[in-house]
N, C-alpha and C positions, 0 to 999 in steps of 0.2 A: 777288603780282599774277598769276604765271604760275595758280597752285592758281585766282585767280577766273574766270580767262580759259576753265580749262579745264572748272570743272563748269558755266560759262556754255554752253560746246559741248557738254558731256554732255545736258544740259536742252533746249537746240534741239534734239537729235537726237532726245529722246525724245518732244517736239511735235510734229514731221516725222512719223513713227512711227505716233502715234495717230490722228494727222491722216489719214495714208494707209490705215492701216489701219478708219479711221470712214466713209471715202465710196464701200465696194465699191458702194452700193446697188440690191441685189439682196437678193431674200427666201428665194435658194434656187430650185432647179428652173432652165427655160430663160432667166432674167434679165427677161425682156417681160413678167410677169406680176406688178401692181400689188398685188395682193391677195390676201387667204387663201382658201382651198377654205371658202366657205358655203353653207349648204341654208336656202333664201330659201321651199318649201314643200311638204308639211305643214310647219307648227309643229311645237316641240319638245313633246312632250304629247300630241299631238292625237288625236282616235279619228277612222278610216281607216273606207274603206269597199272592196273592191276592184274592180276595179284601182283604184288611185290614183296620181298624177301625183308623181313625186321629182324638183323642182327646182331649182336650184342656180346657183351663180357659180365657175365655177376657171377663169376667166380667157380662155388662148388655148389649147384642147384640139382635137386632131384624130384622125385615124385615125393608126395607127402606123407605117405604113410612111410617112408623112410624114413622122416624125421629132418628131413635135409630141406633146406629155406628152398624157395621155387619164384618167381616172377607173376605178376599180374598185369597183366597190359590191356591196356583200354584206348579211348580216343576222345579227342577234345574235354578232358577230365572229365568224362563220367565214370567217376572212380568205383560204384555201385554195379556199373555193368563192365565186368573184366572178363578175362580169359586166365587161366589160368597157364600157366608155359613151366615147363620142366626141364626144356634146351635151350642151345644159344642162339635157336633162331625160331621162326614164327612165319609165316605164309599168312597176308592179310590181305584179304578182302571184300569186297560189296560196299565199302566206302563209297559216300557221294562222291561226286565232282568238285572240286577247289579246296581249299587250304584246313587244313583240319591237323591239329598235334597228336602226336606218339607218345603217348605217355605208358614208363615201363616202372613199377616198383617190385622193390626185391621184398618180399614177406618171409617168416616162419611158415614152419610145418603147421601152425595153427589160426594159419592167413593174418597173424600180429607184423604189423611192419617191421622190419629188420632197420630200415634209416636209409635206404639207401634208393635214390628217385633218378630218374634218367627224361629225358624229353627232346622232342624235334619236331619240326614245321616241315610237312611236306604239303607239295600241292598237287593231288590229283588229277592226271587230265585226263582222264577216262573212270567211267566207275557205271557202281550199280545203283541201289537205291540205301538210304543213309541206313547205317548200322554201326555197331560198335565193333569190336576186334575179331573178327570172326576168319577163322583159316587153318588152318592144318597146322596139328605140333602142342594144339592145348585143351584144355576140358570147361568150357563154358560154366562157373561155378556164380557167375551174374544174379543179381536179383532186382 
């Protein structure tokens, strides 16, 4: 009796457990934010014309001396040379000519990754001379 009493209590404790550990709900980053870092346009694929508009959804982003997580986007992961972005959209250009990715992550106010990564294949048919995310809407913080 005692042995059933007791892996009866081993068994709730490990329900408690999972239980508590299943409802942090949160996705990561500042907890207020419902959903993942997407790039809503261009489409994935698309041929670009410059400049062109990089739109997006990451949630609640702001400047960083707010404290509020903000975006870093760059191009063909050079993840070293970003831009720094505070809104849901970006103005890019002087990209080469031809196929090149959008890569957008969402960081902390202390440029620490938040988890949350977006990406897309555009193909430029027009452009300037190669560069990385350079456009209206963010603060070059690249090194």
């Amino acid at each position: 009796m005692k042995r059933r009493v007791s892996m009866f209590g081993a068994m709730a404790a490990v329900v408690v457990l999972v239980a508590a550990c299943g409802s942090s709900g949160g996705t990561g980053g500042s907890g207020d934010d419902a959903g993942k870092l997407t790039i809503t346009s261009p489409k994935d694929g698309a041929s670009v014309q410059q400049p062109f508009t990089l739109k997006f959804d990451a949630g609640d982003i702001g400047a960083t001396d707010t404290g509020k997580d903000h975006v870093h986007i760059f191009i063909d992961g050079k993840e070293t040379d970003y831009t720094v972005v505070t809104k849901s959209s970006f103005v890019i250009k002087g990209v080469s000519k031809g196929e090149h990715t959008i890569n957008v992550t969402k960081q902390h106010a202390d440029h620490s990754p938040a988890g949350d990564k977006a990406e897309i294949e555009v193909n430029v048919t027009d452009g300037g001379a190669p560069s990385s995310s350079t456009g209206d809407g963010g603060t070059d913080y690249g090194y």
